[in-house]
N, C-alpha and C positions, 0 to 999 in steps of 0.2 A: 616469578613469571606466572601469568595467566595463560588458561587455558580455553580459548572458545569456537564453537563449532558454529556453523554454520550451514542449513543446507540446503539444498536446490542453487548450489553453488555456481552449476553451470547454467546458470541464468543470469540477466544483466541484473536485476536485483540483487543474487547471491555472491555474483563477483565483484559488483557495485560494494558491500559491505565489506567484505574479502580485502578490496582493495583501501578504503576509505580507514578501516583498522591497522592496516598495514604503514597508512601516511599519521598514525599517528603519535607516533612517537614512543609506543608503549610498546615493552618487552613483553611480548605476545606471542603464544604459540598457536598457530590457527589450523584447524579443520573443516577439512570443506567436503560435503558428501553432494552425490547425485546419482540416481538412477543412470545415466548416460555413462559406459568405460570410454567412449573416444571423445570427450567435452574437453573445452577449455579450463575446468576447476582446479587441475593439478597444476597449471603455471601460477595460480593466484593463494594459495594455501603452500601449509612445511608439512603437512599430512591430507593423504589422499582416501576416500572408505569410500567404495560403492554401494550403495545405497539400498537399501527394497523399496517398494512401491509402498507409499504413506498407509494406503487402505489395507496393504495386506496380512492377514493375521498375525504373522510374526514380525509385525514392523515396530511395535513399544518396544520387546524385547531387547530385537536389533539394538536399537537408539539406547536403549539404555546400558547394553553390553559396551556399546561406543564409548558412552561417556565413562566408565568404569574405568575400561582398559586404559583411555589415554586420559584420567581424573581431568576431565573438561569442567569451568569454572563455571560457564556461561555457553548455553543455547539460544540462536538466534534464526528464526523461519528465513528464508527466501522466496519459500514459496507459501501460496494462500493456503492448500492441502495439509501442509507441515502447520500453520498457525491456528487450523480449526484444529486438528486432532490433538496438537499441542496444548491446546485450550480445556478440551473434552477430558482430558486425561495428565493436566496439570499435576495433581495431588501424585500420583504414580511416579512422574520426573521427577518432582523434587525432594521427592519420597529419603527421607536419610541428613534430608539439608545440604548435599554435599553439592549438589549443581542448581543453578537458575534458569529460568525461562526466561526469555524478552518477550514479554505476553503482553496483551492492553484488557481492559477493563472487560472483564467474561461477556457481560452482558452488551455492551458496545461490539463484540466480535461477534456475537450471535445475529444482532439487531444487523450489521454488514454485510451477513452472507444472504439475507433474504432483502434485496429493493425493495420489495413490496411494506416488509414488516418497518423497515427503516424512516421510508417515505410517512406512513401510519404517525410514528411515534414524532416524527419531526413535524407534521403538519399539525398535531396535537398540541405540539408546543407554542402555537402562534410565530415562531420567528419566521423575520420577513423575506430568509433567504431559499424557502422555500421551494420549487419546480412543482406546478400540478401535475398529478399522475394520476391512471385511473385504471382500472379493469375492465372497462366498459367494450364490449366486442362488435357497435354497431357502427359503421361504416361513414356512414351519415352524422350521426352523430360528434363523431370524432372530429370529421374532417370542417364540421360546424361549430366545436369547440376551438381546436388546434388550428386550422386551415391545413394546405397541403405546402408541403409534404412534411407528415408530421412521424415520428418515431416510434417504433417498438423495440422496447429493452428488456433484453433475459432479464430476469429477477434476481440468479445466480450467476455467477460471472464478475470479470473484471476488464478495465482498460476499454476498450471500444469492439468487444468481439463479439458476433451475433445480433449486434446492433441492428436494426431494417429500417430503410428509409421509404417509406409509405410517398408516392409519390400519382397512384393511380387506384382504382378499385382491384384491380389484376394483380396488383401487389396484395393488398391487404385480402383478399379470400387465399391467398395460398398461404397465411400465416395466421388467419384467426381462429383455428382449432387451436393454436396455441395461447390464445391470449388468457390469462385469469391463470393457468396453471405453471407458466414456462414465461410468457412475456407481459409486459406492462404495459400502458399508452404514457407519452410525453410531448409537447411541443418543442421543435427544437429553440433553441434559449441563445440566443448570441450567435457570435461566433467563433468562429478557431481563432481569430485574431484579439480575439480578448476573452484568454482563456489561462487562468492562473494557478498554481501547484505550488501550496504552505504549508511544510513542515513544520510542527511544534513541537516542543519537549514536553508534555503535557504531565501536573502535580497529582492529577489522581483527586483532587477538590475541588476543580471545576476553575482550573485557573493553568497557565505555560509558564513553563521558565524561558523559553526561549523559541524565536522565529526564525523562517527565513522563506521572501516568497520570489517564484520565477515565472515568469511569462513565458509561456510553453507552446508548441507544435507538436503532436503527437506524431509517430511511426505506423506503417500500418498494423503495426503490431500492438497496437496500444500504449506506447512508452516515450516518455519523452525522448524526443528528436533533436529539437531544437529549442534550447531556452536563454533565457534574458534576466538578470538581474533588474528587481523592481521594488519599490517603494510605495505600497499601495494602502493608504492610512485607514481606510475603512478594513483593511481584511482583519487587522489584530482584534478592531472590536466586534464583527463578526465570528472569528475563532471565539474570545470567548463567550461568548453567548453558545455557542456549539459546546463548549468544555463545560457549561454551566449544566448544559442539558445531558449529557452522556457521560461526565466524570471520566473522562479518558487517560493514561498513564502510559509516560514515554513518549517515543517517536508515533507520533499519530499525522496523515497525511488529509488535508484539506484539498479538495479540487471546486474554482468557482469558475464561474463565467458573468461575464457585466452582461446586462440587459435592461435597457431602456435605464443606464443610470445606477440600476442595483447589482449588489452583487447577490447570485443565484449559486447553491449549493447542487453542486453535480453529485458527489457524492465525497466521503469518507471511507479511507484508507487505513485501519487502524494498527500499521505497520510502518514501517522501514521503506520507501518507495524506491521505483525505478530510479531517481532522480536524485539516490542520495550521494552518489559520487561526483555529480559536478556542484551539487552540494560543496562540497567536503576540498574541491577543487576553489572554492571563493571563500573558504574560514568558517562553515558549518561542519563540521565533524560531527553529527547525530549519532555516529556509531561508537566513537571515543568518548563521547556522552553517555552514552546508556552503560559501557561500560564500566566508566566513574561513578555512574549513579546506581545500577545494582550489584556490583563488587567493592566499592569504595568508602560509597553513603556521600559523596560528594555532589553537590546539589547543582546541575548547570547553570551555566552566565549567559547572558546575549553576547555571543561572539561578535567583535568588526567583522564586518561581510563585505568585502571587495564589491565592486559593481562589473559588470562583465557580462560576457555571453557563452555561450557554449554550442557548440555543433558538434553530435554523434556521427562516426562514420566506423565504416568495416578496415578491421587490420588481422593480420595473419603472425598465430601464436606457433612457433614452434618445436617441437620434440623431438632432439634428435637423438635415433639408438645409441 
């Protein structure tokens, strides 16, 4: 039996993973941690750890006491917090050999936490999947580049939060002390109705073992909502021209949007996404994967992928004394 932890449990990523392990057939002992004592993570794990807050000084410690106590085989983030500091402080976990990280390529996870620096490196590259972006804070300018109504996106950040939709001047002065340090400029690029989320197994050589992409509606929350089983022949050769440039390893997350024709790189997820449990609901099991690939040395296959849809909705888990 394997032992693997999991954290930011109670979240639809964490419990997404939690769950997606759980359908896979493997005799598996799971741990699932969060900051939250009244969360849904105890119904989705066989051991329950409250958690400390990622940033806080005795938070390595913690994690590493964790893994001790219950000899955890395999660490896998939920949340983005848990995957930077996990990253920062890799050598310290694995410190012994005795546990693993589901980490992605250091330098790919730095390059994801700054838009800014990501955008840089990618437009450097020449590929055509591109989005211009710019730091440019004049009003006019922008609105003469982009037209209106054009976007400003945290630098930092994930999913659609903090977004601003620039839509007048009265918008953009109450946000452009922030521009260059906090936010970016961008044209909006398509739209919601052609907008795609491609999980890859990615070898760490600039090449996948395995796909899978869905046509998505996001939640206000940033997560997929609503998605669609799709067949989209340009995204494989897209991905890898992205794997060529960042050498990514594992479950790495692709988000595009079609525009005028092309496919347009929103950004890179270099984790485990919101979307891997109805994933794993059509014959993508990415989490049953990583597990075979850093516990096993077993190398993924492109799994048959069902075609189908999926619709997110709220249900009620309960605890009885």
């Amino acid at each position: 039996m394997k032992t693997i932890l999991v954290s930011g449990a109670s979240g639809v990523v964490g419990y997404g993973i939690l769950r997606s392990l759980r359908k896979s057939g493997k005799d598996l002992r799971l741990v699932g941690t969060t900051i939250y004592d009244d969360s849904v993570a105890e119904g989705f794990c066989d051991i329950f750890e409250l958690a400390r807050p990622t940033h806080d000084a005795g938070y390595l410690e913690w994690l590493s006491r964790i893994i001790s106590t219950h000899q955890v085989d395999l660490i896998i983030p939920g949340i983005e917090a848990d995957m930077y500091r996990w990253t920062e402080s890799v050598g310290e976990l694995e410190r012994g050999g005795t546990v693993k990280a589901l980490l992605n390529e250091p330098r790919l996870v730095l390059l994801c936490k700054d838009k800014w620096a990501f955008f840089v490196a990618l437009s450097n590259s020449g590929l055509p999947c591109v989005i211009e972006t710019t730091l440019e804070s004049d009003f006019d300018t922008l609105a003469g580049r982009f037209g209106l109504p054009f976007l400003l996106k945290p630098r930092i950040g994930f999913g659609s939060k903090g977004i601003v939709r620039v839509d007048s001047l009265a918008t953009f002065l109450e946000h452009r002390p922030r521009i260059g340090t906090v936010l970016m400029a961008q044209p909006i690029i398509g739209t919601e109705d052609e907008e795609f989320t491609t999980s890859a197994f990615c070898d760490g050589n600039g090449g996948f073992y395995a796909h899978m992409t869905l046509k998505r509606k996001l939640s206000s929350d940033g997560f997929t909502d609503r998605a669609e089983v799709v067949q989209v022949d340009d995204i494989a050769e897209t991905v890898r021209g992205l794997c060529g440039l960042f050498k990514p390893i594992g479950p790495t997350n692709f988000q595009f949007r079609r525009y005028r024709g092309a496919l347009k790189l929103l950004e890179i997820n270099p984790r485990i996404s919101s979307s891997t449990s109805i994933r794993t609901a059509f014959g993508y099991n990415e989490c049953a994967m990583a597990v075979e690939y850093y516990l096993e040395g077993k190398v993924p296959q492109q799994p048959v992928i069902r075609l189908g849809r999926a619709v997110r909705y709220t249900e009620d888990l309960i605890f009885y004394s």
